[in-house]
N, C-alpha and C positions, 0 to 999 in steps of 0.2 A: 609121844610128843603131840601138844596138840597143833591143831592146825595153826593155828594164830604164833605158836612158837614157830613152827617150821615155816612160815612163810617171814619172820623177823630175821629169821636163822641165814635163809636162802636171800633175802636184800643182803643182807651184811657179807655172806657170801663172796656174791656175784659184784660187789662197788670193785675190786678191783679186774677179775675181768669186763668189765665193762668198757675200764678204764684202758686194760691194755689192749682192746678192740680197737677202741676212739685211735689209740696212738697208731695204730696197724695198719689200719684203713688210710689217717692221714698221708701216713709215711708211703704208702702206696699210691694215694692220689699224688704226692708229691714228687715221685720217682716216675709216675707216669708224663706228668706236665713237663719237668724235666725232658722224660725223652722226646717228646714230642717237639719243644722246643731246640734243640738237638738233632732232631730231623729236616727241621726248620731249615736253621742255620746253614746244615751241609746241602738241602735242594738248594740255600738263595746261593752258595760260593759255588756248586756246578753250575748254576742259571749264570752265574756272572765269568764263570771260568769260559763257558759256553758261549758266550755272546762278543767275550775279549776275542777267542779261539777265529770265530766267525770272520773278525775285521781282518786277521790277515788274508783270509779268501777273498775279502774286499778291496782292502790295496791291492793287492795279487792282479787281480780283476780289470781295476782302473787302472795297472800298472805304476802307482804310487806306494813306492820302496819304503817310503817313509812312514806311510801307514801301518803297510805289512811286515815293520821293524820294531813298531810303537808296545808291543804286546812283552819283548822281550825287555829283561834286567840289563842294566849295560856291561852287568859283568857275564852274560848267559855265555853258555857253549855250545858247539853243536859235536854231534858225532860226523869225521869226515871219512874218510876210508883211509889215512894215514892218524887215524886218531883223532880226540877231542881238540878243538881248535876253542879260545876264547876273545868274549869281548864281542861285543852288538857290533863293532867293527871289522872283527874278522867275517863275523856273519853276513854284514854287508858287503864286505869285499869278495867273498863267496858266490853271493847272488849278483852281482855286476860281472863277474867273471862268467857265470851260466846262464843263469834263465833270464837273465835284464841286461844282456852283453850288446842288445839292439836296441836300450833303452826301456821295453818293459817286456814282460814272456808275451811268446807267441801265442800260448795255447791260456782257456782257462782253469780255475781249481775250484775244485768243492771237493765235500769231505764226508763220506760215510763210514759208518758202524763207527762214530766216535764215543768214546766210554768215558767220563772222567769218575776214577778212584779216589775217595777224599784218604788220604794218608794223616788224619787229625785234624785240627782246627785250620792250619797253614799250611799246608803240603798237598799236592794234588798230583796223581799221575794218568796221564792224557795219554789213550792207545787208540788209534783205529788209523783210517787209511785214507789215502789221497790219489784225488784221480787229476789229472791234467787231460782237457780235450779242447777240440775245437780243433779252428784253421787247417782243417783239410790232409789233419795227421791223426796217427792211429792213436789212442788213449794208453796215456804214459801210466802206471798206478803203482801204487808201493804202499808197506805200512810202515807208520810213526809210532814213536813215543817222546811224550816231553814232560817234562817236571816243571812244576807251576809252584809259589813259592804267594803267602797272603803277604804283600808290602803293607809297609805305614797308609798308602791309597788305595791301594785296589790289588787285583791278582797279578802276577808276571810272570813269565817264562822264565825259569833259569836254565835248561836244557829243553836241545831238542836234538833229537837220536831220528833225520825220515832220511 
């Protein structure tokens, strides 16, 4: 074969690997931006699951019930020791009966080693722990979990199990 054959030979060859390179490489940049964007996504709904999570340590804090109720669905539940109770009004009626029974808690909250799991595009599950201090009492602490749920606006509690 002469040269000039074998290099005709080898273009004609190689047009279709070439071709299914071009598509490989795409389909790879394309599944990368994908994920990327996808990673995106789940940091911005922890950053905002995280920032809802926050307010109720803020109501908590300034003792405004209504703040630190705002984050839950109105139909949420909580886990109580006689079982799951329903309804942003049972919840509230929970919290006036304990920690807000002298109009706002005594002590304050904040919240470490908090984790939020994204369980897909809408689903969220919320684990770590809460500390209550202050006012000259010993630090109350326990761990939580709550199920967050993406509404038509924003994020929301539909359970909380502390």
């Amino acid at each position: 074969m002469h040269s000039r054959q074998f290099v005709k030979s080898f273009k004609i060859m190689n047009k279709p690997l070439i071709f299914v390179g071009l598509i490989f490489l795409f389909t790879v940049s394309t599944v990368q931006i994908s994920g990327q964007n996808s990673r995106k996504q789940q940091n911005s709904a922890e950053a905002q699951i995280r920032a809802l999570f926050e307010t109720t340590a803020v109501g908590w804090n300034e003792g405004n019930l209504e703040k630190y109720l705002s984050v839950y669905t109105k139909d949420a539940t909580e886990m109580l020791a006689t079982g799951p109770a329903g309804g942003v009004e049972a919840i509230e009626k929970t919290m006036k009966e304990g920690f807000w029974k002298t109009g706002r808690p005594i002590q304050n909250l904040r919240y470490e080693n908090v984790v939020v799991r994204m369980l897909g595009k809408e689903a969220a599950l919320v684990t770590g722990k809460y500390v209550l201090s202050g006012a000259d009492k010993p630090d109350r602490t326990g761990w939580f979990t709550s199920v967050w749920q993406k509404t038509k606006n924003d994020w929301r509690m539909i359970h909380d199990h502390s």
